[in-house]
N, C-alpha and C positions, 0 to 999 in steps of 0.2 A: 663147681667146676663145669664148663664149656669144655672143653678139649681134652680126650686123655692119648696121648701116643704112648704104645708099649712096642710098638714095630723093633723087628728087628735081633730079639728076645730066640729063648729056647722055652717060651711058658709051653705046657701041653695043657691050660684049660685058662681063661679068663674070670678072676676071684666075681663069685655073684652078686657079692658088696656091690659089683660097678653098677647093677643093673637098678638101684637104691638111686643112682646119681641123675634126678630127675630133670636138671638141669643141662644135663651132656647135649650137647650140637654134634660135636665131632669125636669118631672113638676110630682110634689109626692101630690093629693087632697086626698088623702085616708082618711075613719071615719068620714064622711061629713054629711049634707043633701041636697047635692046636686040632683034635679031634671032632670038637663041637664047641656053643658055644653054649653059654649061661643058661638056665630055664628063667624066664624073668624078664627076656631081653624087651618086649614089647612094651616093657612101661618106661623103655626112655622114649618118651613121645616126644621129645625136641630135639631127636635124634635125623640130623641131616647129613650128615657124610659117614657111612661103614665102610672101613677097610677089612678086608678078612685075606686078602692075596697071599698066596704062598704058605699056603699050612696045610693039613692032610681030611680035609672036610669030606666025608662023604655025603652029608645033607646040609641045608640050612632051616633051622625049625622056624615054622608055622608063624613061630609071634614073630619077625620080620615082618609078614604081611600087616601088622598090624601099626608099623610106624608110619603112619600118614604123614610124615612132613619128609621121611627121606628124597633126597636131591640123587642121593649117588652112592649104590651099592659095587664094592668091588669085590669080587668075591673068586678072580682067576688061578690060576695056577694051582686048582687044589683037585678032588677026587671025585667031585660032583657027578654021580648018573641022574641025578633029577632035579632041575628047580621047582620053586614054591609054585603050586597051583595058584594059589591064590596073589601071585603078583600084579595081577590086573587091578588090584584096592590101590597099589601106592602110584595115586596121580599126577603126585609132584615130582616123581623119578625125571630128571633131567639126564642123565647117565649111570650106562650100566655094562659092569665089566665082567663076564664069564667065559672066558677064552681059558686056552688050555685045561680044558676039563673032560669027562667023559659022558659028555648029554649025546642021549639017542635021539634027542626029538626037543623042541622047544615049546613053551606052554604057548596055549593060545593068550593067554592073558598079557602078556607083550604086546600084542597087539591093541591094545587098551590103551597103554600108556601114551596119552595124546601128548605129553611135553615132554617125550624122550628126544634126544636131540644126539648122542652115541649114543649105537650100542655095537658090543663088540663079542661076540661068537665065536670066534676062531677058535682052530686047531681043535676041533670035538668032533663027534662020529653021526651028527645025525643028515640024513639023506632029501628030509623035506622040510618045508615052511610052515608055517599056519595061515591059514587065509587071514587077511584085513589088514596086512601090511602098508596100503596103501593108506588108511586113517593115521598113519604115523607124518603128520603134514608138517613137523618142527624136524624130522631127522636130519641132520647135516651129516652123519657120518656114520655109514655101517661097514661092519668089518666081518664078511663071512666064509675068509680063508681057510683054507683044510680041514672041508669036510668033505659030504659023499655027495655034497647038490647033482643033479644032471644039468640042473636050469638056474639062470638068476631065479631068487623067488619072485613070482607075478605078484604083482603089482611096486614093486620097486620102482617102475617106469612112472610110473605116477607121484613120484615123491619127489614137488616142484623145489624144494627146498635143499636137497642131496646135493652136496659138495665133494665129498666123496667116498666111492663105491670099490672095495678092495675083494676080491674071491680067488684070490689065485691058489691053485693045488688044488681044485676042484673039475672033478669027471665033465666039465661042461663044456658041450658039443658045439652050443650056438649062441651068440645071443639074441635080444631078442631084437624084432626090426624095433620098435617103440622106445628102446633105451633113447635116442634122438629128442625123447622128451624130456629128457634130465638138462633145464635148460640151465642148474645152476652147480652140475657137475665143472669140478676144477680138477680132480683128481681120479685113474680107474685105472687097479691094478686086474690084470687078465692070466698076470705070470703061469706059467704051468700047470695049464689046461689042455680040453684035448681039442682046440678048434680046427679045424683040417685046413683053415686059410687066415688070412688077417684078416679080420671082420671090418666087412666095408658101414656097415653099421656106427662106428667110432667115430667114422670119420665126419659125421654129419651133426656130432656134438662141439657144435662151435667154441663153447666155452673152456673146453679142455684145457688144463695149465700141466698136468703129469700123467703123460702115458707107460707103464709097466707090463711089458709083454715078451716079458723070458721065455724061455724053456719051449716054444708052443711049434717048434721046427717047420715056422715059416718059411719059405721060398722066396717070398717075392711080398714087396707094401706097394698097394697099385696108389699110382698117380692119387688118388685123392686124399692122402693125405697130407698135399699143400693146403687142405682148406681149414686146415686146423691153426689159427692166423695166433693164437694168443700159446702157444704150447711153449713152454718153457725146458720142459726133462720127459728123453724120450728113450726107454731101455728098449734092445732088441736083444739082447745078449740070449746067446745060449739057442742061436736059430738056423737055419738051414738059407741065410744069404746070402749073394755075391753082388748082387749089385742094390743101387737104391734110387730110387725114381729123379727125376731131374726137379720136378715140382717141389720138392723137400725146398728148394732154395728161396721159397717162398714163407717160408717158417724164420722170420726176422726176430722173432722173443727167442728162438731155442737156445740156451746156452748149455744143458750137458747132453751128453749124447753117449751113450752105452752099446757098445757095439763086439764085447769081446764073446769069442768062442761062435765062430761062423764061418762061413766059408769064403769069404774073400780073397782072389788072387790079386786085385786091381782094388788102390786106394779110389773109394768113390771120391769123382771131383767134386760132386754137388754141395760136400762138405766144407770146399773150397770157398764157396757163397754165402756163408752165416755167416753174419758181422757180428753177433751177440754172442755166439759159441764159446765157452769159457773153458770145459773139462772136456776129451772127447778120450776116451777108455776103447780102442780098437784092439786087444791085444790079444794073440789067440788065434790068428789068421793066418792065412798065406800070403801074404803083399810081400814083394818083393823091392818095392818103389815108392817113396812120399813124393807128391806132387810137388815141384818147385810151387803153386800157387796155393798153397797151404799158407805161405809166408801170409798173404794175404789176411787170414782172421787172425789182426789184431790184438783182439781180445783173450787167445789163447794161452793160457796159462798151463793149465797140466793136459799134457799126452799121454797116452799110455800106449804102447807098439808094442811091449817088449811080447814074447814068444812069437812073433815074426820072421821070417829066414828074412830080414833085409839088408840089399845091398846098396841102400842109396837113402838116405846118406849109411854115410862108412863107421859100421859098430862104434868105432871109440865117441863119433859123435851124438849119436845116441843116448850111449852109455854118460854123458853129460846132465841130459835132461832135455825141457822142454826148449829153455832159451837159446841150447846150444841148436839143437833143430831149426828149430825158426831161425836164427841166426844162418845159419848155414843155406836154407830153403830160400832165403831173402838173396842172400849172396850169388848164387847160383841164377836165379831168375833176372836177377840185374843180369849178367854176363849174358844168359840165352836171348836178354831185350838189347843188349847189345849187335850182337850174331843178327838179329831178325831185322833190326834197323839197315845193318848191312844190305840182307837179300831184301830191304826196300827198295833201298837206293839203285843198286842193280835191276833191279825188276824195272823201275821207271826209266831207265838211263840205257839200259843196253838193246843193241840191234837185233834182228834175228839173225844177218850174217853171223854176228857171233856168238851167237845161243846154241846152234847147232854144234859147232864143235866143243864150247862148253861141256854140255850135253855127253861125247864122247871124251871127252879127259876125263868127265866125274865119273865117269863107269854106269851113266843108266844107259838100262837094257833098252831096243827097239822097241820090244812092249811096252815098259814102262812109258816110252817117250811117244807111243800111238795114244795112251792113253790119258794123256797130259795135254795132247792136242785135241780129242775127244773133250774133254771138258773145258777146254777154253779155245773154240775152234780160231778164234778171231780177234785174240788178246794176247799177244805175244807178251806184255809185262807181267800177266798173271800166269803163260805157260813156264816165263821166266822165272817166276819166283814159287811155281810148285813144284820144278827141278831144283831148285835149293833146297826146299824145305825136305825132299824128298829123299835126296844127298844126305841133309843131316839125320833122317831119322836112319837113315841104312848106317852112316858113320858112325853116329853115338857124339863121345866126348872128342873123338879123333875130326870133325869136322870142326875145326880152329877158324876165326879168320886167315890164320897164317895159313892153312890149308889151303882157303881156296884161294887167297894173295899168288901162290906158287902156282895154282892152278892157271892162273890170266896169267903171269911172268910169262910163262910156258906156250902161251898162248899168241904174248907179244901185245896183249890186250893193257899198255901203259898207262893210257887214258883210265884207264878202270882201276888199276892199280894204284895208283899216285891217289884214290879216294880210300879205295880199305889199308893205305899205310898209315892213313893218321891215327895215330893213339885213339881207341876209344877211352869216352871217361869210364873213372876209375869206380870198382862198385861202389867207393864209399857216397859217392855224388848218385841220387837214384834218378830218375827221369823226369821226377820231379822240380827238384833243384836244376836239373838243364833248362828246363823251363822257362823255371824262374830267372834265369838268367840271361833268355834270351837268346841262347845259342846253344850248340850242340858238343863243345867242347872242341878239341885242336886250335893249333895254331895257323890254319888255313883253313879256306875257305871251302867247304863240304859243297856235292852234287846240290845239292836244296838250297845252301846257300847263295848260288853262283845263279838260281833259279829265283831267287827270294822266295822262296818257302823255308820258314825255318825248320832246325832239326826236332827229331819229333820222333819217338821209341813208340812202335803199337806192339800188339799182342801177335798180328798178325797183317798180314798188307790190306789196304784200306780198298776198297772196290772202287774201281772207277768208271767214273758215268763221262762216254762221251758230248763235248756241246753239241754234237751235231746231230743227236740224237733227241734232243730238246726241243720242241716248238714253243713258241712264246704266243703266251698268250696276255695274262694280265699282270699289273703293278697291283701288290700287296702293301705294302709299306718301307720305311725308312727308317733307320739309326743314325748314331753319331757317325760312324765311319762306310759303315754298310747299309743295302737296301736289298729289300724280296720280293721277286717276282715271281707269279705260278707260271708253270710250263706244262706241256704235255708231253710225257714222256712215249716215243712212236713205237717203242718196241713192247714196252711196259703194257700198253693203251693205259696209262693213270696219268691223275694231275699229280706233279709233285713240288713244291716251294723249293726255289732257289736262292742262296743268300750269297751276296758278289759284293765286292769292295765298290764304294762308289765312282772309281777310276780305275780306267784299262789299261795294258800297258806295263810298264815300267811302275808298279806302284812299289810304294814306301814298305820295308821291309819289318816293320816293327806295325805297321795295320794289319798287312800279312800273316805275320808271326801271332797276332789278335786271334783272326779266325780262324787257321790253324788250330790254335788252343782250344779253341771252342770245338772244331769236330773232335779233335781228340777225348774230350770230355764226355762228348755225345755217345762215344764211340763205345764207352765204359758205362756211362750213366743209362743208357739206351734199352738194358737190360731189364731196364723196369718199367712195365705195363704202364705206366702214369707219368712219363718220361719222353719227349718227342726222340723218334729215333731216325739213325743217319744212313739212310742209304745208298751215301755214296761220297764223292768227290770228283769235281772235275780240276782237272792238271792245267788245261790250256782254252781257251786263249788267254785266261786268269782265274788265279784260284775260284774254288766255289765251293760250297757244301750243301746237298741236295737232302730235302728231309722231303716227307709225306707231305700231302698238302692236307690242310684241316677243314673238312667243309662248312663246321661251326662255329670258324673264326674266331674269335679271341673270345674267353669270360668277360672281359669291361665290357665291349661291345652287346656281350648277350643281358647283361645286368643293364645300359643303358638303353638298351630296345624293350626289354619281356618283363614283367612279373617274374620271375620263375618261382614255383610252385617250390616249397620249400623240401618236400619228400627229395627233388633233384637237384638242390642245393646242399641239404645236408651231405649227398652223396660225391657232388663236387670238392667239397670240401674234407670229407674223408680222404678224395684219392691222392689229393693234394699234400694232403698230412704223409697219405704212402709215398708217395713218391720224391718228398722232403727225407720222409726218413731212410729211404736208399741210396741217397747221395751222401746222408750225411753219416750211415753206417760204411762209406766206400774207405780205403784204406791206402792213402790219407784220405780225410775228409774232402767230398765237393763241397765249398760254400756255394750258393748260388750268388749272391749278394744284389739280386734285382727282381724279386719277389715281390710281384703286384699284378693287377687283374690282364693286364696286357701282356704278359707273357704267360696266361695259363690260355693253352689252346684246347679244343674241344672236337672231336672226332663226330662223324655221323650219330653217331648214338650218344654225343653231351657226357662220352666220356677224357678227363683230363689228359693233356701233355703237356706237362711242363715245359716250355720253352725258352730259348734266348741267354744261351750259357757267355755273351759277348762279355762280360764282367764277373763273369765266374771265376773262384779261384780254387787251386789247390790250398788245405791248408799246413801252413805252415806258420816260423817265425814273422818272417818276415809283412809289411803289409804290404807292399805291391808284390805281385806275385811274378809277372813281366816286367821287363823294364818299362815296357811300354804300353800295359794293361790299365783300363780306367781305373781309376784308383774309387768311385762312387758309385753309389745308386742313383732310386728317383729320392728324392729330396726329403718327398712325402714319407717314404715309407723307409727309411733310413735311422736309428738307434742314436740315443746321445751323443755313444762312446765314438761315432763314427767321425763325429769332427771335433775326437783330438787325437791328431797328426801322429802320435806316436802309437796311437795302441793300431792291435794289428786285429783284424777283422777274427771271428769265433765263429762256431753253429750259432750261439745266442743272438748274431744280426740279423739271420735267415727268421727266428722266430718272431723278431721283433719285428719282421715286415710282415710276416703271417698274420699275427696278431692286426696290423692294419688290415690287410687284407681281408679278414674275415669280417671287420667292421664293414669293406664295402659292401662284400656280400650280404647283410644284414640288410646295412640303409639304402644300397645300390646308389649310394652317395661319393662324390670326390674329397680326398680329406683335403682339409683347410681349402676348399673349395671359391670361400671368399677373398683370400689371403694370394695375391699374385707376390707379396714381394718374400723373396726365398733367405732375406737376412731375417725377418719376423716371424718366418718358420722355424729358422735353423734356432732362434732364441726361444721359443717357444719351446719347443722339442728338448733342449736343454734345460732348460726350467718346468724339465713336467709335464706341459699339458699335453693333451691326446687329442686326436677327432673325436666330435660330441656323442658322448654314448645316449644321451638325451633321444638321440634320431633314431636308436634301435627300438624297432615295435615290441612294446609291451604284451601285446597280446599275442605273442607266438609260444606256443607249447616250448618247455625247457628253454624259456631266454635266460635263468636263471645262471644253466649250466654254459650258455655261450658267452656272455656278459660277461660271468666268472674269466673262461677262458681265455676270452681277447686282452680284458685287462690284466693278467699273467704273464700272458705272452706281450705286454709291451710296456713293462715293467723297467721303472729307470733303472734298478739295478740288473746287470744280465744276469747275474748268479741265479736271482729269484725268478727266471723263465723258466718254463717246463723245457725241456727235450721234446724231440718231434715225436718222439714213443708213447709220449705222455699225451702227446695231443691226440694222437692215431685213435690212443684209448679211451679219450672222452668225446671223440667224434665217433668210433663204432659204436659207441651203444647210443648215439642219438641216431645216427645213422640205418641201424638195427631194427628201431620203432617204425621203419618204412616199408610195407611190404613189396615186391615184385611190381606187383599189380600199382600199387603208389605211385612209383615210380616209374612204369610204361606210362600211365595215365596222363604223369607230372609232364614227359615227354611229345605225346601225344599234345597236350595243352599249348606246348612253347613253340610248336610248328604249327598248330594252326595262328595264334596268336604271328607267329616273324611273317605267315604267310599273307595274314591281314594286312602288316605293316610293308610289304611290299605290294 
């Protein structure tokens, strides 16, 4: 016999016959009441797994020490004040279970066992460690919850192999600065302890996947922990917070989030920002209010609010569940982007003749109205439209269009009227779908319309940058419909890129309606570090959308000019992945669908902004997104599925250009470079072939792992692409391997090198 299970049983001793069975591997007594065990036990010498858990043991005799082959002693749940002195002999102990017991102190001879890989301690009484814990170089998992520690035990910080490290209910005041070294920590529970702050120490373990830090009547998570990029579950429950840092919206893996028994009046918006967020447990608080942009995460499945005083939404919907929430939160938000469209339209369209008595119908005070000219001394559309906004938040739910409709009747302001009586759409159509359809809804023609600027829902009114505040300086480049030139902005003193339809004038209203979409995109997408962002719009003398200007010009350009030093390529390429995956975590999805080295731009420091949303889409059903949206990419970097007619564009077209992309990066090669005729690409591309991975240097540390990745990502079938999360994570840890220093260096190299070549 190998195997004997008697678990589960009322034995009070195990027959000593067993200890005869010289053949046993595995003897499973667990759930017992056993008081001891056999005299005899040492001659099962092929004895690798002991269960003894849950019986009333108060020792374990001596001959244990003497089974050399055991793997895995469990021996918890029992009465134990002392383990085997002599446990340091069994070397092949792989795991070891003595939790809920009564040890005052732990043997040193634990610390022996070099291939233990758990061990589990908890809930026992002893106060200190044994030195040599750091020789434990195979631990993946220690578990030293509720005991009487002050301190992690030293040298835990040195166990390069520790996945994860659990001590909560332990008197421990600090940890220690060195934990940072646990570089292959995924999981650290803190729970109810006595630290007097959140330990900024945590935050510098990049690898974290699960933070547990209950009970510890924090105050306040300072800003850095955005830099915990890979954290998946984050418990605060049971703390002393009201708010939560804005950087959290940098935590793109976190899906649950535990936040019940705190002190919150105000739903944090920053939670509003996780596209991954799946469970979020808030319940316990004082919030009085769910954000309408709650609707926003997607991905959200269970809420929890309840012990909440809230009025908004209204108990019975609650009382529904999650979907009815979102449902309703969704609902709501349409209607307020409705309202906000309104006081666009107004903001651009009306005079300051009629602002000021405006201004007195709605009931704002003189103060409020000095201090609304204080902040926009010199832009009557934006004092315009912070009197609106300002109306609504004093009105509430009572600030209707029909509100303010009565308000201009009253006023004799018809012109103004005859725009907020068209119907807005309906919320089932979201701003999306207006979009798409090229117009803004009603059966006449809107203020924007009558302007050729199509209709177009923001968050909030768009900043506008006068032309005349512009100097012109250089031509940047050209598109199908549009071109960019940098300017100098005279107020600003900065360069900033201008993108203009290539005709003045009277232009075509479905070009218009193009670029439009695109700030709109910007507008959202801009949020993200690796993301070119929009600082503005000009209204006249023809649309325009004003971004920063990029001193480092475009990635193909820097790839056809430099070497670059890979340390600052992997880095490129990393941010690229982040900032794929912000678009493509937005709600709906941004497709980019024109990913290639000429739209990733590059900032003073050769860090990314993805640029040139002119073919970007929302996604949806449908595959044109506009009526009058290009319906292609570049040719090059475009997916099988793309040329057939029916299927509608996915996130897996954006990877599949990535995936080229990153071959340029590689070969700093053009694909199908010798191939001008674009029928022999387009069949090619359909039948398979790829640009020559042949051209990717073999001699670069981890080509293995990029090689891998590019032919993933351009995979005939899209199923079989990664996700851009997927990519993010096998580009951080190449990325990873680069230090600071690398990487100045790498920078340092590509400027004297562009400086040679001019």
């Amino acid at each position: 016999m190998r195997e004997l299970f008697i678990y589960d049983n009322q034995l009070t001793e195990i027959p000593k016959e067993v200890c005869s069975m010289s053949n046993l591997e595995v003897l499973n007594a667990n759930n017992n009441r056993l008081f001891t065990l056999p005299p005899g036990v040492e001659k099962l010498q092929k004895l690798r797994n002991l269960f003894v858990d849950e019986n009333h043991l108060t020792e374990l005799p001596q001959g244990v020490c003497s089974l050399y082959n055991l793997e895995l002693l469990g021996a918890a749940k029992n009465k134990l004040s002392s383990l085997l002195s002599g446990v340091g002999k069994l070397q092949k102990m792989r795991e070891l279970f003595i939790y809920d017991n009564q040890l005052t102190e732990i043997p040193a001879g634990i610390c022996s066992l070099f291939n233990l890989e758990l061990l589990d301690v908890k809930n026992n009484r002893f106060s200190t460690f044994p030195p040599g814990v750091e020789r434990l170089q195979k631990l993946r998992k220690l578990h030293i919850d509720g005991n009487e520690l002050l301190e992690v035990p030293p040298g835990v910080c040195s166990l390069s192999n520790l996945e994860m490290l659990t001590c909560h209910r332990n008197p421990i005041a600090r940890l220690p600065d060195d934990i940072k070294r646990l570089s292959s920590l995924k999981t650290l529970d803190i729970s109810d302890c006595r630290l007097d702050e959140f330990p900024r120490q945590v935050q510098q373990i990049k690898t974290l996947e699960e933070l547990y830090a209950d009970g510890c009547k924090f105050n306040s998570v300072p800003d850095e922990i955005g830099n915990l990029q890979h954290l998946q579950f984050l418990s605060l429950a049971t703390n002393d917070l009201s708010t939560l840092p804005s950087t959290m919206s940098h935590l793109r893996r976190l899906r649950v989030v535990q936040l019940w028994n705190n002190k919150f009046e105000k739903f944090p918006e920053v939670l509003c920002e996780m596209p991954a967020i799946e469970k979020l447990d808030i319940k316990n608080n004082s919030i009085t209010k769910l954000p309408n942009n709650l609707h926003r995460a997607g991905n959200l499945k269970d809420l929890e609010v309840s012990g909440n005083p809230l009025t908004y939404p209204p108990q019975d919907v609650c009382n529904q569940g999650t979907s009815a929430i979102m449902a309703f939160l969704k609902l709501s938000a349409e209607k307020e982007e409705n309202i906000l469209q309104a006081f666009n339209l107004l903001s651009v369209n009306m005079e300051e003749r009629q602002w000021k008595p405006l201004v007195r119908s709605l009931g704002i005070s003189e103060m409020a109205l000095d201090t609304i000219k204080a902040s926009a001394p010199d832009d009557v559309p934006d004092q315009v439209y912070q009197t609106l906004v300002q109306w609504r938040e004093r009105e509430g739910e009572a600030a209707t269009l029909s509100a303010l409709e009565q308000h201009l009747r009253k006023l004799n302001f018809q012109q103004l009227v005859r725009q907020l009586s068209l119907e807005p759409r309906t919320p089932e159509h979201t701003e999306f779908e207006s979009t798409e359809a090229g117009a803004g809804g009603g059966q006449e023609e809107t203020l924007l319309q009558q302007r050729k600027y199509p209709s177009v829902t923001v968050d909030k009114k768009f900043p506008i940058v006068h032309f005349e505040q512009l100097e012109k300086k250089s031509f940047l480049g050209s598109g199908g419909f549009a071109y960019v030139r940098k300017f100098r902005h005279r107020d600003w003193k900065i360069d900033v890129a201008v993108k203009r339809l290539m005709r003045t004038g009277n232009v075509e209203g479905n070009e218009q309606e193009v670029l439009y979409s695109e700030a709109r995109k910007l507008k959202l997408a801009c949020k993200s570090e690796h993301v070119i962002s929009l600082l503005g719009i000009c209204m006249s003398p023809d649309f325009a959308i004003v971004m920063p200007y990029m001193e480092n010009g475009s990635l193909a350009g820097l790839l056809r000019d430099v070497d670059v030093p890979w340390a600052l390529r992997w880095r490129m390429a990393h941010e690229i992945s982040l900032g794929m995956t912000f678009l493509h975590c937005q709600n709906p999805q941004i497709l980019h669908c024109d990913l290639k080295a000429e739209n990733v731009l590059l900032d003073g420091d050769f860090h990314v902004k993805i640029s040139d949303f002119g073919l970007s889409k929302w996604k949806t059903k449908s595959r044109v997104v506009t009526t009058t949206s290009p319906v292609g990419g570049t040719l090059t970097h475009v997916p099988p599925e793309f040329f057939d007619i029916d299927q509608a564009p996915t996130d897996k077209f954006d990877v599949y250009s990535f995936g080229v992309l990153l071959w340029e990066m590689a070969t700093r090669k053009t694909p199908y470079e010798n191939t001008n005729n674009s029928a022999l690409i387009r069949l090619a591309v359909k039948n398979g072939q790829r640009p020559n991975m042949d051209l990717v240097p073999t001699d670069l540390p981890d080509v293995d792992t990029l090689s891998q990745l590019i032919q993933t990502c351009w995979s005939q079938n899209a199923e079989h692409r990664p996700s851009f999360h997927q990519c993010e994570e096998d580009l951080h840890i190449l990325n990873s391997k680069s230090s600071k220093e690398d990487i100045q260096q790498a920078i340092t190299d590509v400027l004297k090198k562009k400086a040679g070549e001019n």
